[in-house]
C-alpha positions in Angstrom: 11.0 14.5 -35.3 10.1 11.1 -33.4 6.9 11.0 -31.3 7.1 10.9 -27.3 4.2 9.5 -26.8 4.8 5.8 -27.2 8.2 6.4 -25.0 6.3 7.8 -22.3 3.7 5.1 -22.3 6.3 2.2 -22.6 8.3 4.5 -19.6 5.0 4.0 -17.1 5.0 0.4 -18.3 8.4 -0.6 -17.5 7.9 1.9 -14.5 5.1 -0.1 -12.9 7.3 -3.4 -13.2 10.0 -2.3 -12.3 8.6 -0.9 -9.3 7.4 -4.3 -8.4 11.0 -5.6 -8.7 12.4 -3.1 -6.5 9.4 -3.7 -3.7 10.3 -7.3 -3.5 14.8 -6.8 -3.6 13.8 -4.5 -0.7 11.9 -7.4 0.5 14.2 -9.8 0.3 17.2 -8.1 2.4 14.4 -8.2 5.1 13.4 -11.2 5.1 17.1 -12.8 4.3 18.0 -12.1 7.9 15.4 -14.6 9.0 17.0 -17.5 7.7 14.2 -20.1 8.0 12.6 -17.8 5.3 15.1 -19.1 2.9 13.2 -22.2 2.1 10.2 -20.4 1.6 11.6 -17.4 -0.6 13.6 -18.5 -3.1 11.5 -20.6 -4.8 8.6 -17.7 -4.5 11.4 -15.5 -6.4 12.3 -18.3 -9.0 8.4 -18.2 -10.1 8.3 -14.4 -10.4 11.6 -14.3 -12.2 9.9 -16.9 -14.4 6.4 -15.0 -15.2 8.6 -11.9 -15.5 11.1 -13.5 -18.3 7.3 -15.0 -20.1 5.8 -11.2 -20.0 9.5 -10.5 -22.2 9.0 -13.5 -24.3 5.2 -12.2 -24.7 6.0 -9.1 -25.7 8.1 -10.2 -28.8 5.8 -12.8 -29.4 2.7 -10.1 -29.6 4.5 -7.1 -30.4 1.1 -5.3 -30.3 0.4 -5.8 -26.8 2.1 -2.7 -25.5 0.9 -0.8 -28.7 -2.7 -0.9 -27.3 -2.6 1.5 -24.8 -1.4 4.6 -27.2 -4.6 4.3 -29.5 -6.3 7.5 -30.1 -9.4 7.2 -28.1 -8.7 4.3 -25.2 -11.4 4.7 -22.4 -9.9 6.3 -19.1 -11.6 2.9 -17.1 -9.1 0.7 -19.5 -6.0 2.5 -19.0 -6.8 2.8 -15.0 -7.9 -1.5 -15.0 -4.0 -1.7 -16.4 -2.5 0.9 -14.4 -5.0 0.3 -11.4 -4.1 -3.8 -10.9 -0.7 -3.2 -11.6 -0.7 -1.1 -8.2 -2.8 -3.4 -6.3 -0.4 -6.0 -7.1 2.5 -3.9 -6.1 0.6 -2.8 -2.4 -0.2 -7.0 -2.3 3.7 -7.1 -2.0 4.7 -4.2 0.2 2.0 -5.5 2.3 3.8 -9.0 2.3 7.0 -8.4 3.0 6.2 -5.7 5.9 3.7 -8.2 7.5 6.4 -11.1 6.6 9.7 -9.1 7.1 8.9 -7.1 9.5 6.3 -6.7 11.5 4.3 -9.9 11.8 0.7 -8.8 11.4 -0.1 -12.4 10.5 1.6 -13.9 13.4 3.9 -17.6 12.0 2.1 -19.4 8.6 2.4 -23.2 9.2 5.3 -24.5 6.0 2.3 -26.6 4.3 0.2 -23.8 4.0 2.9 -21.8 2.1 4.1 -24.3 0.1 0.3 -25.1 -0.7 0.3 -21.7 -1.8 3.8 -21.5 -4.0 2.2 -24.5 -5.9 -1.3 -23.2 -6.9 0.6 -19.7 -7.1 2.8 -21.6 -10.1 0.0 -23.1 -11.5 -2.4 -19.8 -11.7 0.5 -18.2 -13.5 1.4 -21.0 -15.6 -2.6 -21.4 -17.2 -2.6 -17.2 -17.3 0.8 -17.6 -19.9 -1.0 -21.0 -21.7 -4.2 -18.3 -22.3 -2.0 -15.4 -23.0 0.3 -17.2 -25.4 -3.0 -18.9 -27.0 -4.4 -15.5 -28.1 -2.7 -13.7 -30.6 -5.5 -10.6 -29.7 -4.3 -10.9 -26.2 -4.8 -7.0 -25.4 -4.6 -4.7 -22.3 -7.5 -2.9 -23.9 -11.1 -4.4 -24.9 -11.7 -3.9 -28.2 -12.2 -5.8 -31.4 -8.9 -5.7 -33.7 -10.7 -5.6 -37.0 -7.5 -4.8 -38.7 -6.3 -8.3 -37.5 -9.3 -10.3 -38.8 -10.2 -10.5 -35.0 -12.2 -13.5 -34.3 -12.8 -15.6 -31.2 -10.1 -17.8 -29.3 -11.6 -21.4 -28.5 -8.5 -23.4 -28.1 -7.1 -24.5 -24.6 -8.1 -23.2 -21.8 -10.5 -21.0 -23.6 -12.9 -24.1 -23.5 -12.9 -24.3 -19.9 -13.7 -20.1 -19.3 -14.0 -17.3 -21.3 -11.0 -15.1 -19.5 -8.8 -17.6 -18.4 -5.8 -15.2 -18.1 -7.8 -13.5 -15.7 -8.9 -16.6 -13.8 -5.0 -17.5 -13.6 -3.5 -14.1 -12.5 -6.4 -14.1 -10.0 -5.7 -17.5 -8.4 -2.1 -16.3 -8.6 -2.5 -13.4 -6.7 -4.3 -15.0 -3.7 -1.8 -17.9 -3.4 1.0 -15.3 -3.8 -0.2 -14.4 -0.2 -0.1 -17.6 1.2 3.0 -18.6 -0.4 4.6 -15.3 1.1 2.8 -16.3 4.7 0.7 -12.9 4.8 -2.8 -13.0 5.2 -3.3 -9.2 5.4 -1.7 -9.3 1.5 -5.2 -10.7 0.5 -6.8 -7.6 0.8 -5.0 -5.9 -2.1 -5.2 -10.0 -4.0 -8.9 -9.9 -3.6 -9.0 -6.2 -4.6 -7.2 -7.0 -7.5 -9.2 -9.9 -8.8 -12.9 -8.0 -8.4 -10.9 -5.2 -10.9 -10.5 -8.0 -13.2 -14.1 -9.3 -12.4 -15.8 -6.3 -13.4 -13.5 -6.1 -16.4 -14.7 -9.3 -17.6 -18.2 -8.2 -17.7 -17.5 -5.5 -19.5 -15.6 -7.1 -22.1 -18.3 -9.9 -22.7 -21.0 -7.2 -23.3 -18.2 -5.6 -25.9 -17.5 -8.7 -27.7 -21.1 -10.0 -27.7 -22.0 -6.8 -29.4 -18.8 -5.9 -31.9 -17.5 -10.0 -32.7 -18.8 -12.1 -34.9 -19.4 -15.6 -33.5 -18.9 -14.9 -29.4 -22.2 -14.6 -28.9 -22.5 -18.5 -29.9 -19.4 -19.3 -28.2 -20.8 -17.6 -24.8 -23.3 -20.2 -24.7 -21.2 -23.2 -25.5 -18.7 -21.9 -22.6 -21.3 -20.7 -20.1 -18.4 -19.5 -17.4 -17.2 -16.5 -17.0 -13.7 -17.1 -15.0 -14.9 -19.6 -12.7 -15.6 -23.1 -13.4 -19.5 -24.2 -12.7 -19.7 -21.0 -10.7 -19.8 -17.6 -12.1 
């Protein structure tokens, strides 16, 4: 008899992007009928396409990624960071596309500003898959693999900050809002980046304690996710 388990946790998983891809489709037949949105849109959808085509390539590159989350014994407040920004990120797109599609909340977001935004959008992603692709323990869940000879990442953009795929996804998400001209989508954005602010506390205090050689590596990268600021 096969165990469930791991196909109902790779089911939510699949769920939660999936749902993503629906929210913006929907978005685009709403938008499409504005056609000065054109210009804007596609290129927006040709960078998610992109990170969404990296996550696949992730996946077979660190088969164990998705493995994470079944361990016996994953703390409730790691499964609900994972589950938790994956719907904040969802609600920063229905937000969008209402605001941009629909109603207008924002009122008209001048062209610079959104392409401003679709190019440090791209480039937030882009150093998020540099860190993720860096780090073979790259891991939903904080905890030291010991039965992968865990030990600490200092290569790339790991010299600049200590969680540079969370600095990434979190410059992502607030330029996703510019890029898609919706202001009000920043509240779910900034929402979603203090998740993976507290996160990063907590996983410094966990690796300071449990990996060998991170405490002396904190002190030779003294930032956190922001560069000479926190």
């Amino acid at each position: 008899m096969h165990d469930p388990q791991p196909m109902t946790s790779d089911t939510r998983f699949h769920g939660i992007g999936s749902l993503v891809q629906c929210v913006i489709a929907a978005g685009l037949v709403a938008m499409v009928a504005r056609s000065e949105e054109l210009a804007f849109l596609t290129p927006y959808l040709t960078v998610m396409l992109a990170f969404t085509l990296f996550d696949r390539y992730l996946r077979r590159r660190h088969p164990s990624v998705l493995k994470e989350l079944l361990r016996p014994g994953v703390p409730v407040s790691d499964k609900l960071t994972f589950v938790g920004g994956g719907l904040l990120l969802t609600l920063h797109f229905v937000v969008a596309l209402l605001d941009v599609g629909r109603f207008h909340w924002s009122g008209e977001c001048p062209p610079e500003i959104r392409v401003a935004g679709l190019v440090v959008m791209t480039g937030g992603f882009a150093f998020a898959a540099w860190a993720m692709v860096l780090n073979p323990f790259f891991s939903p869940i904080v905890r030291v693999q010991r039965e992968r000879k865990h030990r600490v990442v200092t290569a790339g953009p790991y010299r600049l900050v200590r969680h540079p795929s969370y600095l990434g996804l979190s410059i992502g998400a607030i330029a996703s809002g510019f890029a898609l001209g919706s202001y009000w989508s920043l509240i779910p954005a900034v929402a979603f980046v203090l998740v993976y602010a507290r996160r990063s506390g907590f996983e410094d205090r966990v690796l300071t304690a449990e990996l060998a050689g991170f405490s002396r590596y904190a002190k030779l990268v003294r930032w956190r996710m922001a560069p000479g600021l926190w």
